[in-house]
C-alpha positions, -999 to +999 in steps of 0.1 A: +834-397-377+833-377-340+843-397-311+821-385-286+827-394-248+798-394-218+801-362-198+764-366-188+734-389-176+702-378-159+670-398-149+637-376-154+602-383-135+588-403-169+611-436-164+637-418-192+674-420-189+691-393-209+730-396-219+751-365-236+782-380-251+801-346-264+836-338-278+869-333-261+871-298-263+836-295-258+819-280-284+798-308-299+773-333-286+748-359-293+719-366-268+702-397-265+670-407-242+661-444-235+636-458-214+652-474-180+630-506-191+650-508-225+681-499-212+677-531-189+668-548-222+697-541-243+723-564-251+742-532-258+759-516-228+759-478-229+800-472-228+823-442-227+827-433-262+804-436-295+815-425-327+788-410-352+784-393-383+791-356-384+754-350-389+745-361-362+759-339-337+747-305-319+769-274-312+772-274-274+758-246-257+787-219-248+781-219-214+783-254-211+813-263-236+838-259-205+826-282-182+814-306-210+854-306-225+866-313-186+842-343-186+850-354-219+884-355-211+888-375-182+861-398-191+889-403-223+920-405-196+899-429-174+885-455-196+885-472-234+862-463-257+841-490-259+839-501-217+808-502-205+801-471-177 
């Protein structure tokens, strides 16, 4: 299983919070969209790293594997997997 760290969170016009949790060297991800109300609801927090099944990641898109591997990475040197961010 991928461990995937947050290089990415944007907040759209329909009350959606999106997160992209990618790979270290950049070249998969996994997107996930949650309502701002739910996210306030869960007894989950959303933390710096997930691990999920190999299915269940996207290539990156070449012009964005870069910046998502420098992300990836110092969201890795800066916290634990599992603290909440």
């Amino acid at each position: 299983m991928p461990r995937l760290w947050l290089v990415e969170r944007e907040y759209d016009d329909r009350n959606l919070i999106s997160f992209v949790y990618a790979t270290t060297d950049g070249t998969k991800q996994l997107r996930k969209e949650l309502s701002a109300t739910l996210l306030q609801q869960r007894s989950e927090p959303i933390t710096a790293a997930i691990e999920v099944d190999e299915d269940d990641v996207a290539p990156v898109d070449p012009d964005q594997q870069e910046r998502y591997a420098t992300e990836a990475k110092s969201v890795a040197e800066n916290n634990e997997p599992d603290e909440p961010i």
